[in-house]
Structure formats: C-alpha cells, structure tokens
N, C-alpha and C positions, 0 to 999 in steps of 0.2 A: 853363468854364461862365460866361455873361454873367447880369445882373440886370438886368431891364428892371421899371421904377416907371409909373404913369398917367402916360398921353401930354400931351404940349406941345410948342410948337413945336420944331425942334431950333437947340443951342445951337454957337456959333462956336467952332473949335480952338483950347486952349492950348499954346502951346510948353514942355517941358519939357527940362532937361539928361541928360545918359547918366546912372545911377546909380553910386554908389562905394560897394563895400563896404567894411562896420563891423565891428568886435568887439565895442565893450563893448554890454551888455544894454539903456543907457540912450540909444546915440549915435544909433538910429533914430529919436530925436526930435529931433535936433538939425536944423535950417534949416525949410525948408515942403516937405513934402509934396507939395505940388501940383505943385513944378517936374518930380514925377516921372513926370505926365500928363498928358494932352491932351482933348479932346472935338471929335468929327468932326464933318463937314456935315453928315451923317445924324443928329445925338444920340447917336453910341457915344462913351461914354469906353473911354479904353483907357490904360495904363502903361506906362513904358518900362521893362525890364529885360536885365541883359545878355544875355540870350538873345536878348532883340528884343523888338518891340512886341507887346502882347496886350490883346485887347479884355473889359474888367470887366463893362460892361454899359450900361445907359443912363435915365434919368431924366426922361421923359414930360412933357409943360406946363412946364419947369423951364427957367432958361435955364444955358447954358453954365458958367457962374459956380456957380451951385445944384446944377447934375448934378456938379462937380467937386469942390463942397464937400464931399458927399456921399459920395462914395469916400473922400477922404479923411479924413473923421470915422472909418469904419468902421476905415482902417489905425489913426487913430492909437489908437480904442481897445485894439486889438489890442496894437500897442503898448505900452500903458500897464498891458496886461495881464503882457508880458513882465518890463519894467520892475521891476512890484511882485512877482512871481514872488522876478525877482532879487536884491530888497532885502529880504525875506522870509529868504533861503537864508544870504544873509549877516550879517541880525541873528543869525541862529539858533536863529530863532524856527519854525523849519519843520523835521516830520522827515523827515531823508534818502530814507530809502522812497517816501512822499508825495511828495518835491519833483519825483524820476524819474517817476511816475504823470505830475505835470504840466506837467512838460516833454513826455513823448511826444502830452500833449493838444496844448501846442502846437504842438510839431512840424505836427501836421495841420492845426489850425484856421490857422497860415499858410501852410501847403502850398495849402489849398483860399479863402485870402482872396481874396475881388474886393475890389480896395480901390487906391488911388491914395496911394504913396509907396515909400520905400527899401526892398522888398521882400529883396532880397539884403541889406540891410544887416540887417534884421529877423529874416531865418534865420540869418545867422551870427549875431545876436545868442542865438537863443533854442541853439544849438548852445554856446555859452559858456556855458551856464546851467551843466550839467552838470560844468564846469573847478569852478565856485565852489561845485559842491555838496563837492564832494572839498576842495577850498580851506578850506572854515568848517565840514566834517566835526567836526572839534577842538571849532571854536566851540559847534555844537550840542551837542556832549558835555558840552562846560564848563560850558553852561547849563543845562543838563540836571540835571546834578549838580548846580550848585547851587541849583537850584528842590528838587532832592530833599532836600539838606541843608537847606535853608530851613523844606522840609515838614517834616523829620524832629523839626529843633529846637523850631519850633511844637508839635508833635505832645507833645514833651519837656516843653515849658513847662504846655501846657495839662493835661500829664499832673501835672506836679507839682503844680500849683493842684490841681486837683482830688482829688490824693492829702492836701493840707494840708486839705483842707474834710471828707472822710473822718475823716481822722487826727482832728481835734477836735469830731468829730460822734460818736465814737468814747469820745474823751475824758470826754463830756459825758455819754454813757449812764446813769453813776450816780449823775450830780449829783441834788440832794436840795431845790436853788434854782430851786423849780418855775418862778416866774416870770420871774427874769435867763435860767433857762437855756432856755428856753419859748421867748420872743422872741430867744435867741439861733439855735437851733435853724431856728427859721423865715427869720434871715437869711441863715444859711448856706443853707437848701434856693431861698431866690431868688437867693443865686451862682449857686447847681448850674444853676437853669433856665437864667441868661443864658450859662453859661462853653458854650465852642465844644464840638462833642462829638466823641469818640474813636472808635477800632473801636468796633463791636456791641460782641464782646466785652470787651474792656476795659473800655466804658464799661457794661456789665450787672454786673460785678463791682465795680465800685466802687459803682455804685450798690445795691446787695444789699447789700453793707456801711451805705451811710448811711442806707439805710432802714432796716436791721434797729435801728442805734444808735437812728434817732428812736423806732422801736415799741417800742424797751427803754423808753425813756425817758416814752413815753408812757401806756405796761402801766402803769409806776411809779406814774406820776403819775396815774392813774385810779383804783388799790388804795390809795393813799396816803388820796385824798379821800374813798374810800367809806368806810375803817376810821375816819374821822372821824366820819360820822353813827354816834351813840347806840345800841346796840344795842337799848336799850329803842324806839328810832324803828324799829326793823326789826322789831322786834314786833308793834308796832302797826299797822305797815302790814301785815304778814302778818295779822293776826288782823282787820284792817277786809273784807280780802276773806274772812274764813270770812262775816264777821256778812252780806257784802252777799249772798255766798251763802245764808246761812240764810234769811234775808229773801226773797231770792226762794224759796226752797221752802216755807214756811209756809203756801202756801195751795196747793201741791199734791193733789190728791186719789190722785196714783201711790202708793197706803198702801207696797207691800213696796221697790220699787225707792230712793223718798224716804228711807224708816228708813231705809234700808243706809246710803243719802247721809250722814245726818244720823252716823253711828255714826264712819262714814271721817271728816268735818269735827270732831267731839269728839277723835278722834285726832291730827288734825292742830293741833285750837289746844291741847292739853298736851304736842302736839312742838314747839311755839314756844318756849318758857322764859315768863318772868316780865317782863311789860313796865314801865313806870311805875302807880301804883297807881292813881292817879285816871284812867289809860286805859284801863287794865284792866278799873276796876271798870265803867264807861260799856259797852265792848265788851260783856263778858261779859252787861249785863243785857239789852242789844239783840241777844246772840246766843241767851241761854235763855228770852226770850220768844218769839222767833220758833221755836225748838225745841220749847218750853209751847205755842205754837197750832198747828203739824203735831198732835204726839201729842194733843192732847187732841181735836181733830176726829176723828184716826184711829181711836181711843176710842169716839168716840160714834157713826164709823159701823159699826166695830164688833159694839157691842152691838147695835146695829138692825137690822145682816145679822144675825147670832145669830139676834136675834125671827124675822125674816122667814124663814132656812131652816129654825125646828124648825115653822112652820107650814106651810113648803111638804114638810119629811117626813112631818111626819102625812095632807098630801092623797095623797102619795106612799103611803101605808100604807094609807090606807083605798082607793085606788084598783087600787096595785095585785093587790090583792082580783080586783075586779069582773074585771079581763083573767084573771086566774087562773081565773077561773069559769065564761069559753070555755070550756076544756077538762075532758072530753074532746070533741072536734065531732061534734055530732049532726046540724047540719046547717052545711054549707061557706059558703054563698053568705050565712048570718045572721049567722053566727060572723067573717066578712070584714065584713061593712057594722059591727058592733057594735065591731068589736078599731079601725077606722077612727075610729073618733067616742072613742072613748077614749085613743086613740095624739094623737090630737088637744089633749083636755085632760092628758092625760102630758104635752107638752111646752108647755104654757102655764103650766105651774106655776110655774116658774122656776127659781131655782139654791134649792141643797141642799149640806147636808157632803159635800166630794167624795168620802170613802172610806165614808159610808154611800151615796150615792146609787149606786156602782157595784156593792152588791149588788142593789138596785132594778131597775137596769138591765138585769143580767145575768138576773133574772127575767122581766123584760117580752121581753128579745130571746129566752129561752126558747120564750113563747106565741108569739112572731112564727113564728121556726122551725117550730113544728108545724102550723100554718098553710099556710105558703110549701109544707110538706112534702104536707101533704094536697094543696094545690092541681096541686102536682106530679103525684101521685100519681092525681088525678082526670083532668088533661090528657091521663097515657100511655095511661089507660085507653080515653077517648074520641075518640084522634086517628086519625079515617081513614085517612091516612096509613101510621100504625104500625101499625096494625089488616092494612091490606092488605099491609104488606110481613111479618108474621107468617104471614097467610093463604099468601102464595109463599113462606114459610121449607117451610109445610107440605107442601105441593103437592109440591114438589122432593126435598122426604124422602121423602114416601110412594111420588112417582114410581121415585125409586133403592130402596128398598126393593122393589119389584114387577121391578124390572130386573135386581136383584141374585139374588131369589129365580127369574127365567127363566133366568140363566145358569146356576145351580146346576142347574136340572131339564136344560137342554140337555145341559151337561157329565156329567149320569149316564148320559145315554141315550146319551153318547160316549162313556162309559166310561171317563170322565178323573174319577176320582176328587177328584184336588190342585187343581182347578180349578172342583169342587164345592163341596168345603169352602172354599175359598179365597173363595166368589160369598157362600155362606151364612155365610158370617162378617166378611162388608163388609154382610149383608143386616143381621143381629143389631146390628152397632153404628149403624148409621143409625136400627135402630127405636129404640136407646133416644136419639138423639138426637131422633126422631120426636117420642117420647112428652113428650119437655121441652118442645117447640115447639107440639105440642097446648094442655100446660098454659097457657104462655103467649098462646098463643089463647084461652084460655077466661077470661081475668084481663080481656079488651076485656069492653065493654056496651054494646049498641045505644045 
C-alpha cells in the first residue's frame, strides 16, 4: 500500500545502499535512514529491501528532499518505538504478559510501515524483543519483589506509627489532666489525619480504637465539668423554667385544662430539692403569684357562671312549663308553629349545670317526639299515594276472595269434594286478611 500527501511538483531520485540486517533492538537507528530510499521521476518514494525495491508512497508539492524526509521521520519513529519497548523490558519495568501484547503490535505496525530505512534490520530488531523478555524475566521478578517488600515494610512502618498514636490515645483515656491531655489528645488525632493510610480494614480498626479512647476521655471530661456546677445552680435553673411557665399561664382563661397544668408544675418544683435561699425565695414568689392570679381569675369567673346558670335554669323551669303545655295536640299545625318559637328561646338561654339541664332536655326532646309523632301520623293518614295502594291491597283480596269461593262452588258441582274445601279455606283466610286491609283503609281521610 503506497501514501500519497497534496500534490507538488515531483522530486529528483535519491540513491540509496542494499540494506544490512541488524539484531540489537536499538541498531536500526544507527547511520541515516535515507540511504535506504530513493524518490522517482514521477514523486514515488520507494525503499530498498532485500526482497527488492518497493514503492511507500509519494508527497505532492514537496520536493524530493521533503518527500524523503518524510518517510523517513515515520520509520524512525517507529523505530524509537521499538527501541523504548526494549529498554522498558530490560529495566524491568514492564510486565511480561504486556511486553508480548506489544511486541505482536509491533510485529504488524512494521510489517504494514511505508516508511524509508532499515526495514529488515527493524524486524529482526522487534523479533529480539521477545530473547530479552525471557532474558530480564528474573529482572522483573526482582523488581517486583522488591517493590512488594518495599510496599510491605512501608505498610509495616506506617502500621506501627499508627498502632503508637492508638496505644497512647489509649493510654490517655483515664487521664484526669483535662487540659495537658485535651491538647494532647488533639495532636495525636492531627498525626492520625496526616499519617499515610492502611487497608479499609485495618485502618477502621484502629481508628474505632482511637476514637473510642477520645469519646472516653471526652464523656469524662464533660461529667467532670457538669458535677462542678452547684447543685443549688441546677435548681434554680430548673425552678426559673416552672416560674416562666407559670407566668405564661397566669392569664390563661383554659380554667380545667391550666389547674391540671398548674398542679403538674407544683409537683414538679418540690421534685427539685432546696435551691440557695435567696433564690428560692425570688422564684417561689414570682411562681405563687402568677399561680394567685390563674386561680383567683378562675374564682371569679367561677362564681359569675354560677350566677349566670342558676338564672338560665329558672328560664329553663319556667319555660319548660309552657312546651309541656303543648300537650296533649288539639290542633297539629298550632302546636308545630308555637313548640317552633319556643325551641327557639330554649336555646338562646344559654349554658346551665350540665347534669340538671340533661333532665331539661330530655323533657323538651319528649314534647318534640310527640309532635314529629303526630305529624307522622297525620302524613300516613293523608298520603294519596298510601291511600291508593291500600285501596289495591283491597281490590286484590276481595278479588281472590270471590275466585276462591267460585272454585269451591265449581268443585261441588264436580264432585271433588278436597278441592272444595281446599278453594273455601284459601277463601276464609284471605277474608280475614280482607278485613285488616279494609280496616286500614278506613284509618285514610279525604
């Protein structure tokens, strides 16, 4: 396959020598490249190889000099690709496996080069690769290993540091020199950030350890400072929040729900203990006057409901009289407009002792009842409707009644006696069903 670049004039032939193969990986760069190609009349460069001459390709607008360079830039990178390949394999800095992948690359990308220079000396170069992977096989082992031992002892070191910053973080758990060990405590945890880090696990374990020692150390030292403050100062501040509670409730008007409050907070500030006395005495007077103005409000509205229900049970008494007096109805439609206008001021009265006013009630819902009853009662009487489907209860009985008694007379004149009595004893119970069905016909009024 040839490479042809944008056209130019074409460039004069270079003479080049036969080629000589090479073995070492680095010797196809040894002299110039160019002596191993030429450039036609036409613009084809082409290579000499021992096989014989072949044509790479050609370089457009370019003269002879520039299309030749050009090939040859491509071999020599190729080259230099070989080259470091091979100085790779034998630092031992390459693994084995890998190396073979890239050697079989180049195998190809030289097999398929258009390029200008020691092409046979370049395959037998990249075919030596393979001698040196076997060759520094060892090497890379060597190395290998001692990158691994290198890691391991690292691994080692950083382990023990880290087990020393434990171990005295450890130590320090019970100290009792809040502040030397405080600032100690916190130098060791800025080691721990900077030191290199370990496995996951490993390093979660150690660290589980040195934080547990700081939280020991910390719990301490935070029980330590609290059992300092006064217990009389824990009093006091518990007993400031009943007063600021009380204080907000004092002007409550929720009477039943507030006492309960207030009864719960009395319990709560004699489950305090005894604070300082001159705190005390301050609290207590900011707490039982705002408990003095709840109840004595609650007091006073109190008495006032009092007044106001034993007046609203006497309208209750004297009224519900008058609904009593509905009854019994003389007339429906008086007795419905009058119990309306009084159901009325019934419940404009207002509130009442609840367990007197529910015998009240159950009175008044009495007169309701016999009302609704009547009116009931008036409706069934006067519903066309019911009226006419009573009228065909009748119809229908009287009819079977009259059908019953021709089959009875048919059946004598047959001579079927059991088919008589059988007609006249379906006639007999229809008429007394007749006769109920009448009744309730007669219960309607135009």
């Amino acid at each position: 396959m040839t490479e042809t670049l944008p056209s130019s004039p074409v460039a004069s032939p270079v003479a080049s020598p036969t080629a000589t193969p090479v073995a070492s990986p680095a010797s196809a760069l040894i002299g110039d490249p160019a002596q191993f190609g030429r450039v036609g009349e036409d613009g084809t460069v082409y290579v000499r190889t021992p096989e014989g001459e072949k044509a790479v390709g050609s370089y457009p607008g370019k003269t002879a000099e520039e299309a030749l360079a050009y090939f040859v830039r491509k071999f020599e990178a190729l080259a230099s690709e070989v080259a470091l390949l091979a100085a790779r394999i034998t630092s031992g800095a390459m693994v084995p496996s890998d190396a073979a992948v890239a050697v079989n690359k180049l195998r190809h990308h030289v097999k398929e080069l258009n390029g200008v220079g020691d092409l046979a000396a370049l395959a037998a170069a990249v075919e030596q690769i393979p001698l040196l992977v076997e060759d520094h096989r060892g090497v890379y082992e060597a190395k290998k290993a001692a990158e691994n031992a290198a890691k391991e002892a690292h691994r080692v070191q950083v382990l023990i540091e880290k087990e020393k910053l434990v171990s005295e973080a450890e130590s320090l758990a019970d100290s009792e020199s809040w502040k030397v060990t405080g600032d100690r405590l916190k130098t060791l945890l800025d080691e721990w950030k900077v030191a290199p880090r370990l496995d996951k696990k490993t390093d979660a374990d150690l660290w589980k350890r040195f934080s547990s020692s700081r939280n020991k150390f910390d719990k301490k030292r935070r029980t330590h400072f609290a059992s300092l403050d006064a217990e009389q100062s824990k009093v006091a501040s518990a007993k400031s929040e009943l007063v600021l509670e009380a204080e907000k409730l004092a002007t409550s008007t929720d009477w039943v729900a507030t006492a309960r409050r207030f009864k719960t907070l009395m319990d709560s500030w004699k489950a305090t203990g005894r604070g300082k006395k001159g705190d005390d005495a301050k609290l207590w007077g900011r707490f039982k006057a705002a408990q003095d103005q709840f109840f004595t409000a609650k007091n006073a509205d109190l008495l006032k409901r009092d007044e106001l229900m034993g007046k609203n049970l006497a309208k209750r008494e004297t009224l519900i009289l008058e609904i009593e007096n509905l009854l019994p109805i003389a007339d429906l439609e008086e007795a419905k407009k009058s119990f309306r206008e009084l159901a009325r001021q019934w419940e404009k009265i207002g509130m009442t002792q609840r367990d007197k006013r529910a015998t009240f009630d159950a009175r008044f819902a009495a007169v309701e009842k016999e009302i609704k009853t009547a009116e009931a009662d008036r409706w069934r009487k006067t519903d066309p409707a019911a009226k006419n489907r009573a009228m065909e209860v009748v119809k229908q009985l009287s009819d079977a009644v009259d059908n019953y008694d021709k089959q009875a007379l048919k059946a004598e004149a047959a001579g079927s006696s059991k088919k008589a009595t059988e007609a006249r004893e379906s006639a007999s119970a229809r008429r007394v069903w007749l006769a109920e069905a009448e009744k309730n016909l007669a219960e309607f009024t135009n």
